[in-house]
C-alpha positions as CSV (number, residue, x, y, z in Angstrom):
1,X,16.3,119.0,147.9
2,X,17.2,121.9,150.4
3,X,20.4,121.9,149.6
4,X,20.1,121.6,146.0
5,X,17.4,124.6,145.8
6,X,20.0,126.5,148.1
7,X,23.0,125.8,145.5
8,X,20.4,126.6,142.7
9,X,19.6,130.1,144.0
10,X,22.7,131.3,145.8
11,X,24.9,134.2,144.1
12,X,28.2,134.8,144.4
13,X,30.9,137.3,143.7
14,X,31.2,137.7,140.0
15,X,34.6,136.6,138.3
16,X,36.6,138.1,136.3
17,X,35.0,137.9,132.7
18,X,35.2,141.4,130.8
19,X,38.9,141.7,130.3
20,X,39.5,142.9,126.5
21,X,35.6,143.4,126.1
22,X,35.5,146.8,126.6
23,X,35.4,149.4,123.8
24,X,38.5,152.2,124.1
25,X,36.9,155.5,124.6
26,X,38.8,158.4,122.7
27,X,39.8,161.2,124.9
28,X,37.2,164.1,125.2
29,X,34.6,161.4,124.2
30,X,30.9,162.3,124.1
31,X,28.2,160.5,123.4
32,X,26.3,163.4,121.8
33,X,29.4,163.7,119.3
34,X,28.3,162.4,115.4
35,X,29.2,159.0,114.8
36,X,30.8,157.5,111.7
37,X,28.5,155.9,109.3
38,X,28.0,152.0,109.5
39,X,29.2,150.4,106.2
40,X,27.4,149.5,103.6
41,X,25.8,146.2,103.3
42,X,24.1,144.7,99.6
43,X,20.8,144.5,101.6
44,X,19.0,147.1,103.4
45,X,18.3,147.0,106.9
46,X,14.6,146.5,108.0
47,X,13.2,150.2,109.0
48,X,12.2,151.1,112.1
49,X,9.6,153.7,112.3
50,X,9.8,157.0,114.2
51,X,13.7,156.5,114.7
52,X,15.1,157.9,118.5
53,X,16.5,161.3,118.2
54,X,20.6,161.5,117.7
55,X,21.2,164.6,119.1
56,X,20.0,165.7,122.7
57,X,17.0,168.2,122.7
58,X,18.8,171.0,124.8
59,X,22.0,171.2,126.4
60,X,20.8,169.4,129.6
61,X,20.1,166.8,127.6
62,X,21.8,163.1,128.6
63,X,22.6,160.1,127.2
64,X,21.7,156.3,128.3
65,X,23.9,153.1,128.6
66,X,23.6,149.5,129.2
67,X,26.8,147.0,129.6
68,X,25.8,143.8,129.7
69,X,28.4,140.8,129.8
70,X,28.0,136.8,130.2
71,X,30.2,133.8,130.6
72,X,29.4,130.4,131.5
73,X,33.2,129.5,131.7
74,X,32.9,128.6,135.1
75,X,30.6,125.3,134.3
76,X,31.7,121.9,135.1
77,X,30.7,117.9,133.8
78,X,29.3,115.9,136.5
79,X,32.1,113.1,138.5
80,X,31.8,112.5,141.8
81,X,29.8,115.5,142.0
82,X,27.5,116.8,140.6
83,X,27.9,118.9,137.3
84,X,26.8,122.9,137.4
85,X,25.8,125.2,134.5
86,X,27.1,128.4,136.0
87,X,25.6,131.2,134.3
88,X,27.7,134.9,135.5
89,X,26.3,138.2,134.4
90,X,27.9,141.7,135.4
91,X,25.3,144.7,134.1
92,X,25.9,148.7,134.1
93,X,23.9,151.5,133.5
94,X,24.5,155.5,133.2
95,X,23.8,158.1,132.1
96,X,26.0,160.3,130.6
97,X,26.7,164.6,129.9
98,X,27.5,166.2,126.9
99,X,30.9,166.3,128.1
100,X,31.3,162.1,128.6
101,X,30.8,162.9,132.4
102,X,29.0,160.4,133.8
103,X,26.2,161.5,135.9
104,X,24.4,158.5,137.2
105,X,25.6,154.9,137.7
106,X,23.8,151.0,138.8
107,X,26.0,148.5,139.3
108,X,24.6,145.0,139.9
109,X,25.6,141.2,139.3
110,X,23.8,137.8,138.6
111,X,25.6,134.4,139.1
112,X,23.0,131.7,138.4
113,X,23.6,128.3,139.1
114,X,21.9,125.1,137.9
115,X,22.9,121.6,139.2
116,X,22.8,118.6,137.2
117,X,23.8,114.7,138.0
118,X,26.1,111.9,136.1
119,X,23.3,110.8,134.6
120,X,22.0,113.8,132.9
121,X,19.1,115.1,135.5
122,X,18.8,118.5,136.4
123,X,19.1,119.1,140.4
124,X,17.0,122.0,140.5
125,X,13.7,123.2,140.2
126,X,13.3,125.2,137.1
127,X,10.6,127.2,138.3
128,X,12.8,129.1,140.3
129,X,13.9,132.8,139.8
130,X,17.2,134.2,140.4
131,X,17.7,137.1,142.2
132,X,20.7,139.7,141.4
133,X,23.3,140.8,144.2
134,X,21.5,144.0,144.8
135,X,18.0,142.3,145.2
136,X,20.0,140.0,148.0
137,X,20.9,142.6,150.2
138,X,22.4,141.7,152.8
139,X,21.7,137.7,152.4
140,X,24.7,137.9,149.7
141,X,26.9,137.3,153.3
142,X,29.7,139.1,152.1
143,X,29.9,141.3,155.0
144,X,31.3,139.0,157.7
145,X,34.2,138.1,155.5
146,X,35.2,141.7,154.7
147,X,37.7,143.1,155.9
148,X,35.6,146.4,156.0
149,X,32.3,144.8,157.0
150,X,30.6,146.1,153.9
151,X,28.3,144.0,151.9
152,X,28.8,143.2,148.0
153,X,25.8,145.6,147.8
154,X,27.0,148.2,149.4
155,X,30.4,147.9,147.9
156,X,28.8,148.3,144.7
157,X,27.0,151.5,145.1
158,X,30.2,153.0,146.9
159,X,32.1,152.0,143.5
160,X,29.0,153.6,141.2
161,X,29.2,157.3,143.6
162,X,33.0,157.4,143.1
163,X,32.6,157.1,140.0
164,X,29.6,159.4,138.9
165,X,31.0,162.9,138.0
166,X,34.3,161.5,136.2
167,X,35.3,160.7,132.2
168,X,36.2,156.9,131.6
169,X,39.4,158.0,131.2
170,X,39.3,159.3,134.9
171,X,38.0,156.0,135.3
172,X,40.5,153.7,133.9
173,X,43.3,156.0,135.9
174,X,42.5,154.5,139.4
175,X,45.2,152.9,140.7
176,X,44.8,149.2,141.5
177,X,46.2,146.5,143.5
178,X,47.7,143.4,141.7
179,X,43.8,141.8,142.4
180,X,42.4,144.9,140.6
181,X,40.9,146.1,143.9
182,X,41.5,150.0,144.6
183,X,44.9,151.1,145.6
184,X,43.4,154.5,146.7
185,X,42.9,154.4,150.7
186,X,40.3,156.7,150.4
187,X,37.9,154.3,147.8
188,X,39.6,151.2,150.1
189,X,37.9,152.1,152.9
190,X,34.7,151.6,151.2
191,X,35.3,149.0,148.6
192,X,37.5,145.9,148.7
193,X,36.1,143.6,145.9
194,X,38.3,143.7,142.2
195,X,36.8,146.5,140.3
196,X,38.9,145.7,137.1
197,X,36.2,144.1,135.6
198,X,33.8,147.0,136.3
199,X,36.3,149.2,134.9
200,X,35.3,147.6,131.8
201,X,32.2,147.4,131.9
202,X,31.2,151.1,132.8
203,X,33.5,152.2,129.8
204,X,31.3,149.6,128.1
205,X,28.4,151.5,129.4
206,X,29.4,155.2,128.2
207,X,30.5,153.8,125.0
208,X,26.9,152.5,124.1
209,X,25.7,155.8,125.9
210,X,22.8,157.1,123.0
211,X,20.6,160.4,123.7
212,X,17.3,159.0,124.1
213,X,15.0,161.5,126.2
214,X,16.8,161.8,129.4
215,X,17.7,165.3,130.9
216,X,19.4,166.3,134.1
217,X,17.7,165.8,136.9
218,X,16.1,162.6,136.0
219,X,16.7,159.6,138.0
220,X,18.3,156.4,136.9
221,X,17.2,152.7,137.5
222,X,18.0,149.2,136.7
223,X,15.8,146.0,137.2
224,X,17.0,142.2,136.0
225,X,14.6,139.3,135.4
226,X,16.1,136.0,135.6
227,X,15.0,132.3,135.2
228,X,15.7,129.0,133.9
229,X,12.3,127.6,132.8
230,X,13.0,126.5,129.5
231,X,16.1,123.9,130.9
232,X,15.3,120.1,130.9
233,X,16.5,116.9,131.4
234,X,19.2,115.2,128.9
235,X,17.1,112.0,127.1
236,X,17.4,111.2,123.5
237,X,18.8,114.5,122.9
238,X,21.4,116.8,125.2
239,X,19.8,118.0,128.6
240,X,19.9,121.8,128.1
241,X,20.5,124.5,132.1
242,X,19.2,127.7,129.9
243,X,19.6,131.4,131.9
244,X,17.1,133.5,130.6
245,X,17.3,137.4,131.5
246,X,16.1,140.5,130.6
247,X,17.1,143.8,131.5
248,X,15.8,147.1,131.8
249,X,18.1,150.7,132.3
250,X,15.5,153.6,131.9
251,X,15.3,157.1,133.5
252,X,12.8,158.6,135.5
253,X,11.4,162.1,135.8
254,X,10.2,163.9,138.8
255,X,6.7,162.3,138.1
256,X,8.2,158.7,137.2
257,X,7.7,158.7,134.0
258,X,10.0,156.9,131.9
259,X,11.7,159.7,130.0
260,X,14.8,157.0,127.9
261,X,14.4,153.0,127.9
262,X,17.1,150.4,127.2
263,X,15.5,147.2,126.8
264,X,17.9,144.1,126.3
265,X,17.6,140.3,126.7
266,X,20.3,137.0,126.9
267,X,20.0,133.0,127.0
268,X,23.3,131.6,128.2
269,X,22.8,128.1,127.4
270,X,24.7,125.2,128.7
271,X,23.5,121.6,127.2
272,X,25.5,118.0,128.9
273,X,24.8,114.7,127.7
274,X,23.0,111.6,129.6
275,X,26.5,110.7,131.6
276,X,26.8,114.5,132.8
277,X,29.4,115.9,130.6
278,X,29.1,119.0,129.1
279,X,28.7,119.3,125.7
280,X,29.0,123.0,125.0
281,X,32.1,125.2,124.5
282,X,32.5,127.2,127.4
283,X,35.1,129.8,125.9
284,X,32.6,131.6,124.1
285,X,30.5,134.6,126.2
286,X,26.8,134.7,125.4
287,X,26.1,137.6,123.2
288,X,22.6,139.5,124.2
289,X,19.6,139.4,121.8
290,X,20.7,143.4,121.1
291,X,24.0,142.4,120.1
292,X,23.0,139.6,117.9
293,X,20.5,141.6,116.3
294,X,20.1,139.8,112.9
295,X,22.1,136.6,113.8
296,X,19.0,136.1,116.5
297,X,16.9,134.8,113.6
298,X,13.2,135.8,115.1
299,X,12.5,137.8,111.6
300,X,11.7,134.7,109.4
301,X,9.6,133.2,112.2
302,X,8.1,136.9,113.3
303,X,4.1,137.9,111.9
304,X,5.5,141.5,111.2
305,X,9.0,140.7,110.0
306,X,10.5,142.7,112.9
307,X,14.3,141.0,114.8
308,X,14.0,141.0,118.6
309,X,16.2,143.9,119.4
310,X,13.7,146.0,116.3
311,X,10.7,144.8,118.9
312,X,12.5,145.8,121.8
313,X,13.5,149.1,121.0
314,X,9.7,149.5,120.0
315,X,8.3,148.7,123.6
316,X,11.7,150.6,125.1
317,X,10.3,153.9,122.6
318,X,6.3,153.1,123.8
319,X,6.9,153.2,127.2
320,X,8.6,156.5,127.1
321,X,6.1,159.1,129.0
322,X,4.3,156.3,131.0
323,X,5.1,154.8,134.4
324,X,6.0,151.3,135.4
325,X,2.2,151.1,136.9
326,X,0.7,151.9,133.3
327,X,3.0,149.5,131.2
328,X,2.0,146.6,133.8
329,X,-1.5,147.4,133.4
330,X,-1.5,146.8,129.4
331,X,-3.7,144.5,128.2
332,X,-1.9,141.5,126.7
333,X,-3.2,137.6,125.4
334,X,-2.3,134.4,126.5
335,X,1.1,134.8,125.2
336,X,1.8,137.7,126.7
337,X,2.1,140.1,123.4
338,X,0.2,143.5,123.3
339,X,-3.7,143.5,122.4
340,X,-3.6,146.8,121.3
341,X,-3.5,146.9,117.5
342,X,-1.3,149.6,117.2
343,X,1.3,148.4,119.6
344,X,1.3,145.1,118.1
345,X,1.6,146.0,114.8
346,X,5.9,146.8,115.9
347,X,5.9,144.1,119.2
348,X,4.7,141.0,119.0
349,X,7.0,139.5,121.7
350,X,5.5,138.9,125.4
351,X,6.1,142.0,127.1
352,X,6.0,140.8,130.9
353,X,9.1,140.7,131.6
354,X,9.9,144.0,129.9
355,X,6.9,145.3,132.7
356,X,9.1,143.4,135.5
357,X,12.3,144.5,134.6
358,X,11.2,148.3,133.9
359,X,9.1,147.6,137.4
360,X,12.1,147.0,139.5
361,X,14.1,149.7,137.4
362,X,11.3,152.1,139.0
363,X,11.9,150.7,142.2
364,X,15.8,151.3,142.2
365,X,15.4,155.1,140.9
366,X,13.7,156.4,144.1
């Protein structure tokens, strides 16, 4: 059972799974610039009051982004071993000047793994959380195998200050290795893992970049919460390893205060049959619940006809000017949704893992 818990919660080094994902940033992009409208649709969009500003509020002003990107393509049936639901997640946030500069960056990783046998059991124990690369540290073990002796965490952060104060299109110019890893001695001294796939994601990252109440010298965090609680057993119907994660990218002021929120959510579901095979298409990366938005289908079934990325953005917009201490202490019912009337009039959704995520986000700003 050891072992099996160890395999459960153990996280590697993220594959490549972003290639062609990532948007193509004009040159002298900015995030503050006027976007083209959307097109029209027959049915009007459900409103969502008090609407985040467009335009920054001076010209310190700085805009937030979240990447987010899952694959389960690295899932296998059961045989003479044992099957695994392999759940990978790479995550990015910045924040981003008027000039498409990119001020702050967190880079982290997830790679959750959930065993299952021939006959359809899961191997692990579902009340167990994942933690991301970051949150590792050190027990990652990446250090003793590079050839730098730096850990994947400290690789990361190395990448996200080399590449805060460039464009994406400074970006996208360092020169890489046939493995994607830097060319450039000077970033190979301190990073050695492929960044291709980063690449893409923090040009993911500016390109969802939105001015949402962040200014300069704010700090940026990131927090991730990860479990698999909802996975079961295969019986008369599939057995279903489920990933589910929310993240949090908000800034910070000098007072930590949130002053911009990005709340986002993901399932990355993998379901196998009684003998172990899996009987999901693995080809297919796990949209989040922001970039479903409609296609979610919580609105029928929601008390105040809101989606889940309309409730989000909601609890992302109420806990602007309050710190991660106040937004835990909330008062919430047995479900974990708001008490207070006039929060739960736009978020009926449990909110505690919002409060963890935006917690740890906290954590990683000092």
């Amino acid at each position: 059972m050891k072992r099996l818990l160890a395999a459960v919660l153990s996280l590697v080094l993220a594959t490549p799974m972003l290639a062609g994902c990532a948007s193509n940033l004009p040159k002298g992009y900015s995030p503050f610039a006027s976007a083209p409208p959307e097109s029209a649709s027959s049915t009007a969009p459900e409103a969502v009051p008090e609407q985040r500003p467009e335009t920054p509020p001076s010209g310190k002003g700085l805009a937030t982004g979240l990447a987010i990107l899952n694959s389960v393509a690295k899932s296998k049936d059961a045989g003479e071993e044992d099957g695994l639901a392999e759940a990978d997640t790479n995550i990015v946030a910045v924040l981003v000047d008027a000039q498409g500069r990119i001020v702050d960056c967190k880079i982290d990783a997830v790679q959750a793994k959930i065993p299952f046998s021939k006959e359809g059991k899961l191997l692990a124990d579902t009340a167990a959380m994942f933690r991301t690369k970051q949150e590792l540290g050190g027990e990652y073990g990446m250090k003793k195998a590079s050839g730098i002796g730096k850990e994947w965490y400290e690789q990361a952060n190395a990448l996200a200050a080399y590449v805060t104060g460039k464009t994406v299109e400074e970006i996208k110019g360092i020169a890489l290795t046939e493995t994607t890893a830097p060319a450039d001695a000077e970033l190979a001294a301190t990073v050695t893992i492929s960044i291709g796939d980063w690449i893409a994601s923090i040009e993911k990252a500016v390109a969802n970049a939105k001015p949402l109440g962040a200014k300069a010298g704010d700090k940026l965090g990131m927090g991730t919460v990860t479990n698999m609680s909802k996975s079961k057993d295969a019986g008369a119907e599939d057995g279903l390893a489920q990933v589910d994660s929310i993240y949090a990218a908000a800034s910070f002021g000098t007072d930590g205060r949130v002053t911009s929120c990005i709340l986002d959510g993901s399932q990355s579901s993998v379901r196998f049959d009684k003998t172990g095979k899996i009987t999901t298409g693995l080809d297919i990366a796990p949209q989040t619940k922001n970039e479903l938005k409609e296609a979610y289908g919580m609105k029928q079934a929601s008390g105040i006809g809101l989606e889940w990325y309309q409730q989000a953005e909601n609890y992302a917009r109420y806990a602007l000017g309050k710190t991660a201490d106040e937004l835990s202490g909330i008062a919430v019912n047995d479900s974990g949704s708001p008490q207070d009337a006039e929060l739960a009039a736009s978020v009926t959704i449990s909110v505690g893992d919002f409060n963890l995520a935006l917690g740890k986000a906290a954590d990683s700003a000092r």
